[in-house]
C-alpha positions as CSV (number, residue, x, y, z in Angstrom):
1,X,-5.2,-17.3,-3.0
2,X,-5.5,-15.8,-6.4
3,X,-2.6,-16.7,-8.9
4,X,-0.3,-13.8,-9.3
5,X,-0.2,-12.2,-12.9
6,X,3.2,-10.7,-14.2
7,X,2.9,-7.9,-16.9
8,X,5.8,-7.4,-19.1
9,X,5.9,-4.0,-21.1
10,X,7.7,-4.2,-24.6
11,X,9.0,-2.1,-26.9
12,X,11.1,1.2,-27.8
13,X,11.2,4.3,-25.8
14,X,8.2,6.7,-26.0
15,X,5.5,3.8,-27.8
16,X,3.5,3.7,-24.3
17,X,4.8,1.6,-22.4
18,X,4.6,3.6,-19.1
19,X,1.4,4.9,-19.7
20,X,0.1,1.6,-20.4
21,X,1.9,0.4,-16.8
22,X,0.5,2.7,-14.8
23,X,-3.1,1.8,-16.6
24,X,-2.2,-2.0,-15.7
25,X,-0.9,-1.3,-12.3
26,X,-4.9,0.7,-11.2
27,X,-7.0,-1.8,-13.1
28,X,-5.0,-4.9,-12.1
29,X,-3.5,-4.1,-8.2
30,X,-0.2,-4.3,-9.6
31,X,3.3,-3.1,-8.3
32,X,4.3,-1.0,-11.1
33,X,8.0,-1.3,-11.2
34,X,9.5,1.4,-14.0
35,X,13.4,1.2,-14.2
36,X,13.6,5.0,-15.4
37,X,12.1,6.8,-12.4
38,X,14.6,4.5,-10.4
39,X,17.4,5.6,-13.0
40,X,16.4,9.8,-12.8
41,X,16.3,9.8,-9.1
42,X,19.4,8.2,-8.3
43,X,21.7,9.5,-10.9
44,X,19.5,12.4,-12.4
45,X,20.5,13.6,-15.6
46,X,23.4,10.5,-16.1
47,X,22.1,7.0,-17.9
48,X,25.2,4.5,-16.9
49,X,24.1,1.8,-18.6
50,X,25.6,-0.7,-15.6
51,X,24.2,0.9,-13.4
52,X,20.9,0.3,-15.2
53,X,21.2,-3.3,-15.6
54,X,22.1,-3.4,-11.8
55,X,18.7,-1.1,-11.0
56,X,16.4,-3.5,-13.3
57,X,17.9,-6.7,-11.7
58,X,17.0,-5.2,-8.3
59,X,14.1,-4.5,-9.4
60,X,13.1,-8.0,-11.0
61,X,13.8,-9.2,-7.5
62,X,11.7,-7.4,-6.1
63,X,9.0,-8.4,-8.7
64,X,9.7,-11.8,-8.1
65,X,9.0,-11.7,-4.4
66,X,6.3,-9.7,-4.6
67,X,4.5,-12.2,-7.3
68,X,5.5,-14.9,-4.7
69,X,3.6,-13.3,-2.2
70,X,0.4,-13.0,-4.4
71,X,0.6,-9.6,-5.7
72,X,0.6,-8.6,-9.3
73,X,3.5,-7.0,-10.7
74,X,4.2,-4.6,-13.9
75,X,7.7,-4.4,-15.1
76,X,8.1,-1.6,-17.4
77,X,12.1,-2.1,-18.7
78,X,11.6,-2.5,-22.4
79,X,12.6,-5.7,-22.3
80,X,14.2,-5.5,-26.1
81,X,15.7,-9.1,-26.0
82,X,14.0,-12.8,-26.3
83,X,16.0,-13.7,-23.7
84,X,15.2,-11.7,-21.0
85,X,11.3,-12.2,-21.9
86,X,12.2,-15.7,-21.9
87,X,14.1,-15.5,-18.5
88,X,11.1,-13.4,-16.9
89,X,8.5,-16.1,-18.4
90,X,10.4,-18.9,-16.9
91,X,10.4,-17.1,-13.4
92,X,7.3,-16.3,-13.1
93,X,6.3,-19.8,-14.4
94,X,8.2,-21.6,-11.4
95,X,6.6,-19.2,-8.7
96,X,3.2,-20.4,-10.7
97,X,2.3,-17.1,-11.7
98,X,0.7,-16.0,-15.3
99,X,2.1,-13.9,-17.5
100,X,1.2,-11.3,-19.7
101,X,3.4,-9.9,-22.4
102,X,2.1,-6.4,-23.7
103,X,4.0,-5.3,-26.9
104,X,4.4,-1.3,-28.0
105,X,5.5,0.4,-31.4
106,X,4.8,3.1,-33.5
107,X,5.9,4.7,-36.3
108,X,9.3,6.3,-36.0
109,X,8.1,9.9,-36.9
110,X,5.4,9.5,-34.1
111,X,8.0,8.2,-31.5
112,X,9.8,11.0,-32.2
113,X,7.3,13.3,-31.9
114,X,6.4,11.9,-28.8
115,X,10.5,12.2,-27.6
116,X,10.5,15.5,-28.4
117,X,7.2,16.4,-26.5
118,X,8.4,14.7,-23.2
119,X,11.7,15.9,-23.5
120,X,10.0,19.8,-23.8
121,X,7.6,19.0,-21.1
122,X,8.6,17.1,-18.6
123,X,12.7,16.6,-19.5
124,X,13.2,15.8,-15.8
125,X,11.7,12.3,-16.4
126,X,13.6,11.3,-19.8
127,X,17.0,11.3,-21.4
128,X,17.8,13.1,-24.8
129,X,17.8,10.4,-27.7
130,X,19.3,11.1,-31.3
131,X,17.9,9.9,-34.2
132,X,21.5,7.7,-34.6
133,X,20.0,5.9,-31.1
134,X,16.4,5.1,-32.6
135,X,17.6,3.6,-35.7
136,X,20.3,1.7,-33.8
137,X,17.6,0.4,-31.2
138,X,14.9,-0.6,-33.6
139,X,18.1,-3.0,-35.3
140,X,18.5,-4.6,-31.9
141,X,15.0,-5.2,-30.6
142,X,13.4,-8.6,-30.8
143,X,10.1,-8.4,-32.0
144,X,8.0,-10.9,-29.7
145,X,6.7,-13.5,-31.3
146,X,2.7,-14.3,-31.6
147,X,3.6,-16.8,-29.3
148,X,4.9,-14.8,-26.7
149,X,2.0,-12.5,-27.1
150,X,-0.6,-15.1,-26.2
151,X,1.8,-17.6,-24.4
152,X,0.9,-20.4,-26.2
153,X,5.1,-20.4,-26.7
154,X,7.2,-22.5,-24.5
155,X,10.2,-20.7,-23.2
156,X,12.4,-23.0,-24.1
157,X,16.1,-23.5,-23.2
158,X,18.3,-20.4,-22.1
159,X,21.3,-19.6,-24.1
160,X,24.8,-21.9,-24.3
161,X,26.8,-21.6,-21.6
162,X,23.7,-21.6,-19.1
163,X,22.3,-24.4,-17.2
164,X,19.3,-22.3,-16.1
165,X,17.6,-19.3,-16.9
166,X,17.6,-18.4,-13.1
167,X,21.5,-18.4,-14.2
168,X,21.3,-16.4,-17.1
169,X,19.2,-13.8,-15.1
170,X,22.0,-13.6,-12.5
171,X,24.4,-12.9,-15.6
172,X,22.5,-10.2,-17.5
173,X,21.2,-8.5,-14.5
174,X,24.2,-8.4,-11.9
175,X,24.1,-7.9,-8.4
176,X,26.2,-4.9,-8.4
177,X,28.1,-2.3,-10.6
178,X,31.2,-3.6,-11.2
């Protein structure tokens, strides 16, 4: 049996993330799994942000079976914090699959172009995003390191209060809206 790959998509909305999961999940036999299409269908034009981090863990489970079962998977979430790369890495790591970690930006005029041409073509599939939003979101991202990028990087521990990243994952993706 082939070892399983997991692709991790990075970066802000609107850099190319999806487009460059849905190239992944042809060329590579990947499940594609793609938080916002689960997001849009069940709550259409509402983004609870719970109810997000409860979609994404659900989704991550499902990744994680799937990669145990030999198939490549394509999470496509943004992933905007080390340590839910981190988390991801170690997961996949203990089911003894590879990972890949594929990092997106562009400049903000061009993300915004690009914002404003999904939300006038297709605003079914997107949200409305201010210019307030970007500039708050490109504060909070954590760049991936080089690293990451070519997993020469251990994962390292997960953060204080955490005996595992399994347990971490469990915290930042819940089980359920509460």
């Amino acid at each position: 049996m082939r070892r399983p790959t997991l692709f991790l998509t990075v970066g802000l909305p609107c850099t190319g993330k999806t487009t460059a999961a849905r190239r992944i999940e042809v060329e590579h036999d990947a499940l594609r799994l793609t938080k916002d299409e689960w997001v849009k269908a069940l709550y259409g034009p509402e983004n609870p942000p719970s109810a997000g981090d409860v979609i994404e863990g659900r989704l991550i489970r499902i990744g994680l079976r799937v990669l145990e079962l030999g198939t490549n998977v394509v999470i496509d979430f943004g992933l905007w914090s080390r340590d839910e790369r981190s988390a991801l890495r170690q997961a996949a790591a203990d089911l003894g699959a590879a990972v890949q970690l594929r990092y997106f930006e562009l400049t903000p005029a061009e993300q915004r172009r690009r914002l404003d041409q999904r939300q006038a073509d297709a605003p079914d599939t997107t949200w409305p995003i201010s210019d307030e939003e970007l500039v708050e979101w490109t504060a909070r991202i954590e760049i991936p390191t080089r690293g990451e990028l070519d997993g020469s990087e251990p994962v390292g521990d997960p953060p204080a209060g955490f005996a595992t990243w399994d347990g971490w994952r469990g915290h930042r993706w819940p089980p359920s809206v509460s």
